[in-house]
N, C-alpha and C positions, 0 to 999 in steps of 0.2 A: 380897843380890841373887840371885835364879834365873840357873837357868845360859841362859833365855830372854832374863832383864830384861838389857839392853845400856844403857851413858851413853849419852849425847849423843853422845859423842865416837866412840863406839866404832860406835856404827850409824849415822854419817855416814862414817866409813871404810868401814864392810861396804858400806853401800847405796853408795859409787861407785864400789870395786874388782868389784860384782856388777851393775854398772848395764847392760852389754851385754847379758850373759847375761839379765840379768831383760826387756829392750826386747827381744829375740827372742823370748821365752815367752811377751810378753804378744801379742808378734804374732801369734803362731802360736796360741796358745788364742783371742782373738779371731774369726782366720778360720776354727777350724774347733773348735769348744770343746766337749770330750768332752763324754758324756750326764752322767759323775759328775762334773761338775768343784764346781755346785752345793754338790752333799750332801759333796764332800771338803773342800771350803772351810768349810763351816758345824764340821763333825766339829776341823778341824785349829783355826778360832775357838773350839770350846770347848775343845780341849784347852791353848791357847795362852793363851787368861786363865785358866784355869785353877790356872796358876804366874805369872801377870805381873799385877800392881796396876796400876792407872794410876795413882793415887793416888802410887804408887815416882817414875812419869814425868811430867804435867802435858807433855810437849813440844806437843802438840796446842793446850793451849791458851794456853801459852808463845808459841807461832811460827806459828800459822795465823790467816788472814783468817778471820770465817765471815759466810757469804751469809745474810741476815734474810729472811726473809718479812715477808707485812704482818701475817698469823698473831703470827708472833715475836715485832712488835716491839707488838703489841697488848699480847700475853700475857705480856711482861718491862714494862711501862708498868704495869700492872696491878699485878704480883707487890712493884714496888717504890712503890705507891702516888703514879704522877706521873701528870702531864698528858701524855700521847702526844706535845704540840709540844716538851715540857721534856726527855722522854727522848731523843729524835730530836737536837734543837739540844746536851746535852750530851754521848750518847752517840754517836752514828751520821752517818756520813759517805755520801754516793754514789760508788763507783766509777769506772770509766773504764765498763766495763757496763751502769752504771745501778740498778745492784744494793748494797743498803743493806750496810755492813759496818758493826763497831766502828771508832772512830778514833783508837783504841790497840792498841798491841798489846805487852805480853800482852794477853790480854783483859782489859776493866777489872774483871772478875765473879770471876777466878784468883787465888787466895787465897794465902797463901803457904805453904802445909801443902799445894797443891795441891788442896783444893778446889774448888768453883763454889758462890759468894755467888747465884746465883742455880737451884740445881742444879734443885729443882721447875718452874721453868719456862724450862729451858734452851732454845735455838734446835733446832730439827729438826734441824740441819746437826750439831751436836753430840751430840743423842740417836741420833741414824744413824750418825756416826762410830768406829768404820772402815769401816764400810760391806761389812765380809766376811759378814754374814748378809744378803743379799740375795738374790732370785733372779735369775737370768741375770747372774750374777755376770761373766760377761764382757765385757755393756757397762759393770762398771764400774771394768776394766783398765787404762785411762788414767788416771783419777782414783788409782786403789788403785796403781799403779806409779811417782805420783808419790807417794802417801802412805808407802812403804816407807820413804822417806827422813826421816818422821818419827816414825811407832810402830813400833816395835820388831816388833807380835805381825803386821802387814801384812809385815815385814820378812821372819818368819818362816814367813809363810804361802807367800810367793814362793819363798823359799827350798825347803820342802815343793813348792811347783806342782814345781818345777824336777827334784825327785829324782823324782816321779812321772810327767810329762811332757814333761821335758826331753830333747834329742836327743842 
């Protein structure tokens, strides 16, 4: 394991002995978010998988709901050679939202090598996931400060905001 890659165990410790510090940061980058914050977020994403597998982790798709488009659930209907009503009726639930999830979770697609049985036509919501190459990466600080709590390299990314713009 990298000295980045964290268990389970141990980056649900870090993310809630650091959860203040990181909810003030992401405050304050938020309301007033450097010109570099972009290009330091993209930079610190590559050097962070760099040394971290996901493959090592699967937590993402262990522990998170993911939001389908109708895109998604086209293009996974497709991939797995079913009728659109047969995937939806075995796979996919409506939320409180209205918004189509899995209706298991792990995912039912998470392999146990931590693969994805469906990797070529995975949901957007997973191919975007972590969401640290984005632009205007600070709207998307609510999301990415609750996701610290589950990848590791979002972990580490806060952690870097912090040493560079932290007070």
């Amino acid at each position: 394991m990298t000295k980045l890659m964290l268990s389970v165990e141990q980056l649900t410790s870090r993310a809630s002995l650091r959860k203040a510090v990181h909810r003030v940061l992401a405050k304050t980058l938020k309301n007033k978010p450097p010109k570099d914050l972009d290009h330091d977020v993209h930079r610190w994403n590559d050097e962070i998988f760099a040394e971290i597998n996901c493959l090592d982790c699967g937590n993402c798709c262990r522990t998170m709901d993911r939001h389908l488009t109708t895109g998604d659930i086209d293009k996974l209907a497709r991939f797995l050679r079913m009728k659109l009503p047969d995937f939806v009726d075995q796979y996919l639930l409506l939320d409180s939202d209205e918004d189509y999830v899995f209706k298991e979770t792990p995912c039912p697609f998470f392999d146990d090598d931590n693969t994805c049985l469906v990797y070529e036509a995975r949901p957007r919501s997973c191919r975007e996931y972590p969401y640290l190459h984005v632009t205007k990466f600070y709207q998307m600080l609510a999301l990415s400060l609750k996701n610290r709590e589950t990848c590791p390299a979002v972990f580490h990314v806060f952690e870097r905001l912090n040493e560079k713009y932290g007070k």
